[in-house]
N, CA, C and O atoms as a GROMACS GRO file, in nm:
protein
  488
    1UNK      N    1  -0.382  -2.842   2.597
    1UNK     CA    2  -0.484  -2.858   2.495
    1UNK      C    3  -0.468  -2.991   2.421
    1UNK      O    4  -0.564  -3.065   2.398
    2UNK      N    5  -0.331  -3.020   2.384
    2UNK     CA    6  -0.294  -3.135   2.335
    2UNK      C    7  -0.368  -3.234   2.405
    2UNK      O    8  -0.448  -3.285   2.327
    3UNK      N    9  -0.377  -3.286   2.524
    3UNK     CA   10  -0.396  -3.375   2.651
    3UNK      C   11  -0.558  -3.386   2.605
    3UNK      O   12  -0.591  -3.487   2.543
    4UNK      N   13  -0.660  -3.283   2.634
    4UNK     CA   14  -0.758  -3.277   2.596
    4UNK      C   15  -0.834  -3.318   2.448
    4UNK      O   16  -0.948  -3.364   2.444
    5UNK      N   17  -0.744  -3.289   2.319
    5UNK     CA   18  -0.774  -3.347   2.240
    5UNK      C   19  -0.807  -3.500   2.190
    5UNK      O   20  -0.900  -3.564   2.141
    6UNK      N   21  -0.649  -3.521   2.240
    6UNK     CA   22  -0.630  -3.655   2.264
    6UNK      C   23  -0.777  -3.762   2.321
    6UNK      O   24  -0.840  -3.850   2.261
    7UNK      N   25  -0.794  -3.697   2.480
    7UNK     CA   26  -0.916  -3.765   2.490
    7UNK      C   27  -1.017  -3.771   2.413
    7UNK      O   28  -1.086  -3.873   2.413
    8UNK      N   29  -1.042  -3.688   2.349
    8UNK     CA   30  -1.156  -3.680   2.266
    8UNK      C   31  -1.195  -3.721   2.176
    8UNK      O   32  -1.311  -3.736   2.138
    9UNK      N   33  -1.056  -3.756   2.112
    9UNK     CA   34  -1.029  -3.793   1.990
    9UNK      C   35  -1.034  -3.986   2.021
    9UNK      O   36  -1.059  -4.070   1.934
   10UNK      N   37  -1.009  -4.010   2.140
   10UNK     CA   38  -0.998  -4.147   2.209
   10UNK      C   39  -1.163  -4.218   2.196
   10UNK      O   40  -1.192  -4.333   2.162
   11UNK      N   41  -1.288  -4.069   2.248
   11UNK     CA   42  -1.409  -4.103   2.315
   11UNK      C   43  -1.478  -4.071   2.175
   11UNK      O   44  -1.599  -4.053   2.179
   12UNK      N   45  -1.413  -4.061   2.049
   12UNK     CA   46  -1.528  -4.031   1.913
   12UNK      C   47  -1.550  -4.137   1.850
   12UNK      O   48  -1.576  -4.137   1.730
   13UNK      N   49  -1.538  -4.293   1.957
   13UNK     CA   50  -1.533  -4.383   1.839
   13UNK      C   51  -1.660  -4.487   1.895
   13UNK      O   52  -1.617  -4.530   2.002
   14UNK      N   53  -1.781  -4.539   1.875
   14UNK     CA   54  -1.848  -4.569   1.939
   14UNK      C   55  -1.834  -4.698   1.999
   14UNK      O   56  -1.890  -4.726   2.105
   15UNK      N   57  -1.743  -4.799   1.921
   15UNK     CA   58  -1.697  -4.891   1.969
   15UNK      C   59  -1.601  -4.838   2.117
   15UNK      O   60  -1.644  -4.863   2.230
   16UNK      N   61  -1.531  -4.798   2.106
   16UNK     CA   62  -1.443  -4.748   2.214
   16UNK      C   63  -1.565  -4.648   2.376
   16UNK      O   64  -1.545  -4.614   2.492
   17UNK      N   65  -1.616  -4.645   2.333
   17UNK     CA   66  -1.778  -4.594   2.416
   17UNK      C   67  -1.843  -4.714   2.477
   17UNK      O   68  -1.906  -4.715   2.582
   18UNK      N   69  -1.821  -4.805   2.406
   18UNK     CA   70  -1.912  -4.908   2.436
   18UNK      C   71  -1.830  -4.978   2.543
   18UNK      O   72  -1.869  -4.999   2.658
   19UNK      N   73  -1.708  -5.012   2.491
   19UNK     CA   74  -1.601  -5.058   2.598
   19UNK      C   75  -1.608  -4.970   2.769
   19UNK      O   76  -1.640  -4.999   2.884
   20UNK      N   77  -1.551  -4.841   2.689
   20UNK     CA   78  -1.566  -4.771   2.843
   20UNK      C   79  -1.670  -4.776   2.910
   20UNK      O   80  -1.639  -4.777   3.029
   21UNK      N   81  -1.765  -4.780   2.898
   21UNK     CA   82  -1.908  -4.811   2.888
   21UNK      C   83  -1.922  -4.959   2.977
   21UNK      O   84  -1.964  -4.952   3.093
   22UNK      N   85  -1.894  -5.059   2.931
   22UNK     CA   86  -1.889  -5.192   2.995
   22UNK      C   87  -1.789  -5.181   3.122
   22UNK      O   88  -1.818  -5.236   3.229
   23UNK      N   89  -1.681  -5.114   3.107
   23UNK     CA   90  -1.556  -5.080   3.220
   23UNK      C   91  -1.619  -5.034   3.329
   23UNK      O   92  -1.613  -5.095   3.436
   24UNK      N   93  -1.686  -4.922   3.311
   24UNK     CA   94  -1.789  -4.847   3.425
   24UNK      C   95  -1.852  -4.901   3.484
   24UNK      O   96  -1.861  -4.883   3.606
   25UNK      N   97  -1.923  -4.995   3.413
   25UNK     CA   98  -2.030  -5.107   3.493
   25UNK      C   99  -1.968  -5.207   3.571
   25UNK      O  100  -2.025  -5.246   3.673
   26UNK      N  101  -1.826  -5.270   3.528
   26UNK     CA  102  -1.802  -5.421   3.557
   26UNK      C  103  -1.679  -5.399   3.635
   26UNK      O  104  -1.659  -5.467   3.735
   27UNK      N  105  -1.566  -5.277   3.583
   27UNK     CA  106  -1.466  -5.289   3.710
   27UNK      C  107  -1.349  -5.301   3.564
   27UNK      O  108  -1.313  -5.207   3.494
   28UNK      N  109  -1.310  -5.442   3.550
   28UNK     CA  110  -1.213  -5.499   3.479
   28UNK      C  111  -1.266  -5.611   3.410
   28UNK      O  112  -1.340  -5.701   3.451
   29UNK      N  113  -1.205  -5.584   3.274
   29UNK     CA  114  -1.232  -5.726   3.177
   29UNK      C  115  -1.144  -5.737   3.100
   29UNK      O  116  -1.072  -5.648   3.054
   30UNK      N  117  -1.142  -5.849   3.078
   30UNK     CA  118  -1.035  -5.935   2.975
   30UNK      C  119  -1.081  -5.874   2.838
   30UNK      O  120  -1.190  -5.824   2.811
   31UNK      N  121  -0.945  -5.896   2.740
   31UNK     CA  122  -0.974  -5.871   2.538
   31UNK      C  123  -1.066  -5.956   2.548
   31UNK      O  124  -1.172  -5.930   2.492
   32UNK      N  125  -1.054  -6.072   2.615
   32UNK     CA  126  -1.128  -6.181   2.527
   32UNK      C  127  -1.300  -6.152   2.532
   32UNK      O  128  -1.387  -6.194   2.456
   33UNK      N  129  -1.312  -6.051   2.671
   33UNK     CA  130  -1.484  -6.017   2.705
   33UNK      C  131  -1.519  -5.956   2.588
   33UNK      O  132  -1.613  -5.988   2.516
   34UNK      N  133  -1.414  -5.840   2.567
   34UNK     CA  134  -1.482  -5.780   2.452
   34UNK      C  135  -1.486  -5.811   2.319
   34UNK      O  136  -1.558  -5.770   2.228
   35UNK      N  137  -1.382  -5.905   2.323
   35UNK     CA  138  -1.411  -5.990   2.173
   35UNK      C  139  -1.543  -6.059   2.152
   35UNK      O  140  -1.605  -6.063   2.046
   36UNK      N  141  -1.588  -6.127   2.297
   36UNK     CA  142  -1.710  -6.195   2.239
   36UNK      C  143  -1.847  -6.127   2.247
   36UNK      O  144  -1.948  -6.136   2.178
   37UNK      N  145  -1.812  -6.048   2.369
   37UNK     CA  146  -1.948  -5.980   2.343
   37UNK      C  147  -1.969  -5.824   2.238
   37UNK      O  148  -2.070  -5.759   2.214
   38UNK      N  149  -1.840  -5.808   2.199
   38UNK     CA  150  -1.895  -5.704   2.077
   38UNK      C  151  -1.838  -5.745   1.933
   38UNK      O  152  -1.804  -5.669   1.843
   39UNK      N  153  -1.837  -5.916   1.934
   39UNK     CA  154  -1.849  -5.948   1.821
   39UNK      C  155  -1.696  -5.875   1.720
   39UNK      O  156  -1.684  -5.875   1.598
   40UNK      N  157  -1.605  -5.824   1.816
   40UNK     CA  158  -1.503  -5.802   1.755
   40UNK      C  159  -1.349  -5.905   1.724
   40UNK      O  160  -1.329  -6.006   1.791
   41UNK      N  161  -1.267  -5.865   1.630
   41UNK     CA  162  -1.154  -5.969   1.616
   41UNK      C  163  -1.095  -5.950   1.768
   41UNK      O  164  -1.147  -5.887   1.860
   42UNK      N  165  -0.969  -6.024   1.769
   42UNK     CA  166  -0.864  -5.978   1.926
   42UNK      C  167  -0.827  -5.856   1.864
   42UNK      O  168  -0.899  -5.764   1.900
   43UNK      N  169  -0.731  -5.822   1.777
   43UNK     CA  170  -0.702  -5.695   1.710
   43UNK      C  171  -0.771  -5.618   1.735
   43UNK      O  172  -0.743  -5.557   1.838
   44UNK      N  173  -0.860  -5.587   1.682
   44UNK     CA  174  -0.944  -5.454   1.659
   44UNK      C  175  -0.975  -5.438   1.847
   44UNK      O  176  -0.964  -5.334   1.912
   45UNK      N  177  -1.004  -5.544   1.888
   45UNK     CA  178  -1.049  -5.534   2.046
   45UNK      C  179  -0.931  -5.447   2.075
   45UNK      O  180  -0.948  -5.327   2.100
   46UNK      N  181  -0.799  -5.509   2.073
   46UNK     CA  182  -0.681  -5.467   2.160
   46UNK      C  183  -0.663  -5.331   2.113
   46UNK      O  184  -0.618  -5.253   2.197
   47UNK      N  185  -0.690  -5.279   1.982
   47UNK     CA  186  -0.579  -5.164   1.910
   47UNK      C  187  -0.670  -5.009   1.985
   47UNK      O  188  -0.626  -4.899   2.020
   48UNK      N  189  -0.826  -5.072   1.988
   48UNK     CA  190  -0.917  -5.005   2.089
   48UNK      C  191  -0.885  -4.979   2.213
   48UNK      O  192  -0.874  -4.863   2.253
   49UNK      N  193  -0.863  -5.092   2.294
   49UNK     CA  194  -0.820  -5.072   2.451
   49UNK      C  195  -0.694  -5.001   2.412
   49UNK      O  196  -0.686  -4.903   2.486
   50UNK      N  197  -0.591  -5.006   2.331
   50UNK     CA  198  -0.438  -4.935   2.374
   50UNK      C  199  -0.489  -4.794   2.322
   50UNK      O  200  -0.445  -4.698   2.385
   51UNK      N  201  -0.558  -4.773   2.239
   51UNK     CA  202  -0.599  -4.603   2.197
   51UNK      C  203  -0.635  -4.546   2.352
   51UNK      O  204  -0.570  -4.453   2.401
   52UNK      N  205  -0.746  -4.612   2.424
   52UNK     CA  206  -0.837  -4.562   2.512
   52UNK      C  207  -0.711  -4.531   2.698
   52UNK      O  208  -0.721  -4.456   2.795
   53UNK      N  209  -0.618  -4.632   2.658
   53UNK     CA  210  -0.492  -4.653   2.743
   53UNK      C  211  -0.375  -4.522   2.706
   53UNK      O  212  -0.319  -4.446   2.786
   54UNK      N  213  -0.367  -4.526   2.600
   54UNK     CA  214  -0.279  -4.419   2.520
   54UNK      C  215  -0.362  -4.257   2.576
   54UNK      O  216  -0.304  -4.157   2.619
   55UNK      N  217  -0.485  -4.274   2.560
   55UNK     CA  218  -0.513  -4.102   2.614
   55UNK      C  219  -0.563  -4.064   2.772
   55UNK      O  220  -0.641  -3.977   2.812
   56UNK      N  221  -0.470  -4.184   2.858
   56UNK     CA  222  -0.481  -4.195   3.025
   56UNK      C  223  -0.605  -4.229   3.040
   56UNK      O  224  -0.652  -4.162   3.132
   57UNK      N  225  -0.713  -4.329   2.977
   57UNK     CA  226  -0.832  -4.325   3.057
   57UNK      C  227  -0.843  -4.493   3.108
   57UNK      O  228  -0.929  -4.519   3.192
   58UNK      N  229  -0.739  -4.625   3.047
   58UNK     CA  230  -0.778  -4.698   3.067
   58UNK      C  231  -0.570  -4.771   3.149
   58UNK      O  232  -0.453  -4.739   3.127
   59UNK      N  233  -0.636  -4.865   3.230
   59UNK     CA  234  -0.446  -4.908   3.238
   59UNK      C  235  -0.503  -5.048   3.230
   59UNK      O  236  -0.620  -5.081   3.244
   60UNK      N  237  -0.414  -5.112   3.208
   60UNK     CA  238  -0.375  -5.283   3.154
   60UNK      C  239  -0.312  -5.302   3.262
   60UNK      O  240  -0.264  -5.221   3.341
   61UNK      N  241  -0.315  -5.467   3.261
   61UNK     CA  242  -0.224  -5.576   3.359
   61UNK      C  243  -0.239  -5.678   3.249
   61UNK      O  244  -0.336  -5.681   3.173
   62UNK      N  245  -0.135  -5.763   3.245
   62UNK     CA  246  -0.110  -5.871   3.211
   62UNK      C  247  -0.123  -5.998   3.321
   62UNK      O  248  -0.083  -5.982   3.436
   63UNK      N  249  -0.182  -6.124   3.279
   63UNK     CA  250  -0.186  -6.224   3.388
   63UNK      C  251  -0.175  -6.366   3.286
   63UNK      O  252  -0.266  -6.433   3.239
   64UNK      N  253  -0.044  -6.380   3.276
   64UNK     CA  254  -0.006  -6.514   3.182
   64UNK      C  255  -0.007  -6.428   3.041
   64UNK      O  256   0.071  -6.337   3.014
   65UNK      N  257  -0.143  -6.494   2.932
   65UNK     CA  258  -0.167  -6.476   2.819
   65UNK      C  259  -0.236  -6.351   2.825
   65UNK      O  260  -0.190  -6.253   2.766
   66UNK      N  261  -0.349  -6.345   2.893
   66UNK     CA  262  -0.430  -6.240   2.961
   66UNK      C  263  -0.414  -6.088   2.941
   66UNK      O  264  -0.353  -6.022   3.024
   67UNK      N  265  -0.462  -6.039   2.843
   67UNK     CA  266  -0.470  -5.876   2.900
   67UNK      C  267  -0.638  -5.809   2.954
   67UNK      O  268  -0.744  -5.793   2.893
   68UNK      N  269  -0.591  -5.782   3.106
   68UNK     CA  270  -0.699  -5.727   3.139
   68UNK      C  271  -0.708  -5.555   3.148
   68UNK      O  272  -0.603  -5.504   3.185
   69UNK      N  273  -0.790  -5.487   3.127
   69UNK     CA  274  -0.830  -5.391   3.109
   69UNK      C  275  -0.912  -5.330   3.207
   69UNK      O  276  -0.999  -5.408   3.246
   70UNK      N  277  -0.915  -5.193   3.273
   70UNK     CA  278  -0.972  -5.129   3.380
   70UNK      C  279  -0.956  -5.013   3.407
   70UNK      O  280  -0.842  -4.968   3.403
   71UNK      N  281  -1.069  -4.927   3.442
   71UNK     CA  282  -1.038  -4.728   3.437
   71UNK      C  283  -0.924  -4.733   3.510
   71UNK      O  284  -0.895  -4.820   3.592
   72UNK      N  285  -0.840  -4.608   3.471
   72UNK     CA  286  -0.717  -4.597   3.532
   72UNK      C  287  -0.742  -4.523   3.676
   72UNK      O  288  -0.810  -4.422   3.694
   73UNK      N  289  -0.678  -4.588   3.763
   73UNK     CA  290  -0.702  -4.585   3.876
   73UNK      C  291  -0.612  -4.412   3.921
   73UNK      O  292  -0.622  -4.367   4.035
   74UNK      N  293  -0.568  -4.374   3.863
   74UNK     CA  294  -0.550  -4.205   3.880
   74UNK      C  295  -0.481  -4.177   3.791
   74UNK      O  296  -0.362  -4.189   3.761
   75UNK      N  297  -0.612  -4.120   3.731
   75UNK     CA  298  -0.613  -4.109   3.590
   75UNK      C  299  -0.521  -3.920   3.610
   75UNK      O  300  -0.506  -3.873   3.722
   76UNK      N  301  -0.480  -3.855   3.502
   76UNK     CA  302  -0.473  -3.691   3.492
   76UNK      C  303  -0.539  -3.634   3.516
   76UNK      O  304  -0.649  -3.681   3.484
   77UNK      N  305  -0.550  -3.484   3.588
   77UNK     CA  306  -0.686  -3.422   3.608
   77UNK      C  307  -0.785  -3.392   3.452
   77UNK      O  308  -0.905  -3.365   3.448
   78UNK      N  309  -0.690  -3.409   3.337
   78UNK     CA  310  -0.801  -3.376   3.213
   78UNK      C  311  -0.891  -3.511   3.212
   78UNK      O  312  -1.010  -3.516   3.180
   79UNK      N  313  -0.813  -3.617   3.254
   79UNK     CA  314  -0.908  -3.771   3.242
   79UNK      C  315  -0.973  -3.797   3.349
   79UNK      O  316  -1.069  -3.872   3.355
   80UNK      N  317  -0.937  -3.753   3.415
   80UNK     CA  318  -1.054  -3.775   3.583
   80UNK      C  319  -1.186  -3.657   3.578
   80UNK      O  320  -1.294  -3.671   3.637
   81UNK      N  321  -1.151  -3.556   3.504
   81UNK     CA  322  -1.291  -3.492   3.510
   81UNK      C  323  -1.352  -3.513   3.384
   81UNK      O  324  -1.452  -3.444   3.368
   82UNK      N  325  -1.313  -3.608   3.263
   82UNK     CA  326  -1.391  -3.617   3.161
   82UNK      C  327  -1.444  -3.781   3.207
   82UNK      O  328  -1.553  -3.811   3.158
   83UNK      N  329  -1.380  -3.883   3.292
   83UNK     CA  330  -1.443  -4.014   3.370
   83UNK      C  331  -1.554  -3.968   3.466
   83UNK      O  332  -1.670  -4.008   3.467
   84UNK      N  333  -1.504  -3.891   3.533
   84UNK     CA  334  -1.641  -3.841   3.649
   84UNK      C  335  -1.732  -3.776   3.550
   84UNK      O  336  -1.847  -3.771   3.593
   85UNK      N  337  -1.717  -3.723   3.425
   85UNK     CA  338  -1.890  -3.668   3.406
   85UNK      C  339  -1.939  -3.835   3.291
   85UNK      O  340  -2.051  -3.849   3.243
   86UNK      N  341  -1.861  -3.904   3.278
   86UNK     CA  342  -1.906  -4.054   3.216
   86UNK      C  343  -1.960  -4.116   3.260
   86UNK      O  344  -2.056  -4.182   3.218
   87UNK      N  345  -1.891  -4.111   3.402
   87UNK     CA  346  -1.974  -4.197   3.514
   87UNK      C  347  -2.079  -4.214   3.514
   87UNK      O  348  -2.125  -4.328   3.521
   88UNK      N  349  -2.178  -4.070   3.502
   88UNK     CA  350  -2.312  -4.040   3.545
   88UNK      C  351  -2.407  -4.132   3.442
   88UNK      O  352  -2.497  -4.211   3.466
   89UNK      N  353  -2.329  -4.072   3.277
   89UNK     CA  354  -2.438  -4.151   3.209
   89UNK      C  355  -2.415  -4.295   3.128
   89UNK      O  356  -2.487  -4.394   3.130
   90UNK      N  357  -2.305  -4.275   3.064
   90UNK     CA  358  -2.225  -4.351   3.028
   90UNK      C  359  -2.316  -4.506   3.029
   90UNK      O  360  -2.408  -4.522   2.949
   91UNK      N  361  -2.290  -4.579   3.097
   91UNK     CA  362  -2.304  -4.705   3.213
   91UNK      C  363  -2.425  -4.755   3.142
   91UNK      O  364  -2.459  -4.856   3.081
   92UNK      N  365  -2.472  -4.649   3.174
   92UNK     CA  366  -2.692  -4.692   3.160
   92UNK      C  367  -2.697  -4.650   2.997
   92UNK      O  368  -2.813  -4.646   2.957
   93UNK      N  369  -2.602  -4.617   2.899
   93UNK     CA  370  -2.619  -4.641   2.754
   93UNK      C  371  -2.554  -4.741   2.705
   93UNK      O  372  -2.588  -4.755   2.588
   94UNK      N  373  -2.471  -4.823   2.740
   94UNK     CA  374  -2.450  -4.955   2.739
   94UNK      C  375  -2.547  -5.052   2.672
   94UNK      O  376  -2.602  -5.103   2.769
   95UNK      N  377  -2.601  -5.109   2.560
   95UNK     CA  378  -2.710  -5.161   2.510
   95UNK      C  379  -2.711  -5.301   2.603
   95UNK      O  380  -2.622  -5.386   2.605
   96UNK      N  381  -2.834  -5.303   2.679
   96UNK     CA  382  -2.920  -5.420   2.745
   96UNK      C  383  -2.827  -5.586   2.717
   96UNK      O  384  -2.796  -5.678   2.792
   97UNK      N  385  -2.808  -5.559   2.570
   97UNK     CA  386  -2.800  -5.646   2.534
   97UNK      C  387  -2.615  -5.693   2.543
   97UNK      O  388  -2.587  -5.810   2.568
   98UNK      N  389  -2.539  -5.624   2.527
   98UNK     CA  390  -2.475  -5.638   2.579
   98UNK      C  391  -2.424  -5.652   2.731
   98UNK      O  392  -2.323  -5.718   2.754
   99UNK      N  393  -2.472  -5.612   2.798
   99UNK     CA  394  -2.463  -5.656   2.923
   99UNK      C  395  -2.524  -5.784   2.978
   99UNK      O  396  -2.491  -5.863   3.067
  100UNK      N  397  -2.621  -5.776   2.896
  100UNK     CA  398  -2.710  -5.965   2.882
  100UNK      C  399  -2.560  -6.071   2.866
  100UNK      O  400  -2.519  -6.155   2.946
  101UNK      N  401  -2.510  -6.038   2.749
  101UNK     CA  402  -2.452  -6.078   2.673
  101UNK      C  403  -2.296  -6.105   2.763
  101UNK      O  404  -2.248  -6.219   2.765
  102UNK      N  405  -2.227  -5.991   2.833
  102UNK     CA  406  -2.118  -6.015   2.911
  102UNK      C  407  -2.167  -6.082   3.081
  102UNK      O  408  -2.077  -6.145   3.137
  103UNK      N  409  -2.270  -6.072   3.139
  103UNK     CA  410  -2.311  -6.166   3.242
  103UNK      C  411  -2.318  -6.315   3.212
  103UNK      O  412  -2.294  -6.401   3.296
  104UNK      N  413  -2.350  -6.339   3.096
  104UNK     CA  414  -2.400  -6.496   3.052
  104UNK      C  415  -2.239  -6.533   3.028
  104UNK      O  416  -2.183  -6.635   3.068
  105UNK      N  417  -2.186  -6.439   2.962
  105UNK     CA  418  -1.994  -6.481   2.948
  105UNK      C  419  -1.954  -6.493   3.086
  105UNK      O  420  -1.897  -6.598   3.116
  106UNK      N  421  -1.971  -6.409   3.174
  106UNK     CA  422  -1.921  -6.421   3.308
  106UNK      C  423  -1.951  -6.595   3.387
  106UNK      O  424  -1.869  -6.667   3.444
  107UNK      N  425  -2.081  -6.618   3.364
  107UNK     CA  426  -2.125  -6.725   3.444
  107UNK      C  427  -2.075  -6.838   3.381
  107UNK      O  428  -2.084  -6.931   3.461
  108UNK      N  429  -2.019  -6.882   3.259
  108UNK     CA  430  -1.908  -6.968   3.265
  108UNK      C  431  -1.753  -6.949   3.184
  108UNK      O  432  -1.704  -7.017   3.094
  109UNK      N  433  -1.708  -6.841   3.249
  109UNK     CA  434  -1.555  -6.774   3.265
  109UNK      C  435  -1.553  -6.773   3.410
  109UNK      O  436  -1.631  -6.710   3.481
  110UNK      N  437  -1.427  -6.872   3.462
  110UNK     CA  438  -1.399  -6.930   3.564
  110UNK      C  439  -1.268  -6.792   3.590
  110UNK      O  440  -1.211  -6.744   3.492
  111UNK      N  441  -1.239  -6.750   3.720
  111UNK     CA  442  -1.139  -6.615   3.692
  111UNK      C  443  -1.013  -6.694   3.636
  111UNK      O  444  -0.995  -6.815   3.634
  112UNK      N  445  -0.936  -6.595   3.592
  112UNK     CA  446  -0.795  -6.555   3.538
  112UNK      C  447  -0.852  -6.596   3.372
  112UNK      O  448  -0.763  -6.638   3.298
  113UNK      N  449  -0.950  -6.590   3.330
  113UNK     CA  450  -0.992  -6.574   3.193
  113UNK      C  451  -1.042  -6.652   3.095
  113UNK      O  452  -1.103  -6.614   2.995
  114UNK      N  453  -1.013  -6.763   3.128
  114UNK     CA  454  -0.957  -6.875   3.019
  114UNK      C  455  -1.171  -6.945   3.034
  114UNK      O  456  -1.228  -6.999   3.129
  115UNK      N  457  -1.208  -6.919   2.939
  115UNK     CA  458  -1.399  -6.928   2.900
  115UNK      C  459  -1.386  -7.117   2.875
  115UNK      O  460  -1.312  -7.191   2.810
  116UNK      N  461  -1.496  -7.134   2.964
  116UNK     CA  462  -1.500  -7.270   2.962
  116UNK      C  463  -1.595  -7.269   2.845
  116UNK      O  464  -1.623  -7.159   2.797
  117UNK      N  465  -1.645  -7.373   2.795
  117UNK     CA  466  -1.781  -7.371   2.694
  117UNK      C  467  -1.793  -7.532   2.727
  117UNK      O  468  -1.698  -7.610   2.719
  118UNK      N  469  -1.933  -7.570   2.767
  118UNK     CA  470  -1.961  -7.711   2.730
  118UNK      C  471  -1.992  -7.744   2.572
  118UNK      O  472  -2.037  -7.669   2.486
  119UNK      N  473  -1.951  -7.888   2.564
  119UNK     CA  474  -1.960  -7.892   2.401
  119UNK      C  475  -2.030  -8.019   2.403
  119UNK      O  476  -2.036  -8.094   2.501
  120UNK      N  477  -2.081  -8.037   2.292
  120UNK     CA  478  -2.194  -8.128   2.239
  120UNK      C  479  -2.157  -8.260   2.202
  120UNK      O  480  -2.089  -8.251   2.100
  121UNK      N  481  -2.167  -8.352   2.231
  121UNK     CA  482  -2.126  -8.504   2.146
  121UNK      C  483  -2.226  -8.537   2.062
  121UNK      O  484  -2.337  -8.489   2.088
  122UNK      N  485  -2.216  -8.606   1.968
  122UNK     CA  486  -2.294  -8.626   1.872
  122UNK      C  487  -2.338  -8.743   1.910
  122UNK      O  488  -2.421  -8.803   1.842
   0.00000   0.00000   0.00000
């Protein structure tokens, strides 16, 4: 019961929805994705992903500076049957705009993370 709470208590936060949410759609992303596209600090990003990691639904890798983030690839049976019924809807409540928002980050974030930005001369 403990195990079960836990998740639940992981999936009541809507920020943390939104993440899993983007995970479903994209596979794996860096703090830094979700820092920019939900407008959050690194903190608050990270303390989110380790809650959502802490109740078996998400696992980390490190790559240099890098923490990337991604559904746990075998997850517990309490987290694999509360991911499989996410699956279904999850994904497609994701606001438009965020996903606008992490494709346009994608197309200049070169892999292993590090976001190029062209900058302006005066």
């Amino acid at each position: 019961m403990r195990t079960l709470a836990s998740v639940f208590k992981a999936l009541s936060d809507e920020t943390r929805l939104r993440m899993l949410g983007l995970l479903l759609r994209e596979g794996e992303l860096c703090v830094c994705d979700f820092v920019e596209v939900l407008s959050v600090t690194q903190s608050k990003a990270s303390r989110h992903l380790r809650y959502l990691v802490n109740a078996g639904l998400l696992q980390d890798r490190r790559a240099g500076i890098w923490v990337y983030f991604r559904i746990a690839p075998q997850p517990g049976p309490v987290q694999a049957a509360v991911l499989d019924s996410l699956r279904e809807f999850l994904p497609r409540q994701v606001p438009a705009k965020l996903v606008s928002a992490l494709k346009n980050r994608c197309k200049c974030k070169p892999s292993g993370g590090l976001a190029v930005r062209a900058t302006r001369r005066a």
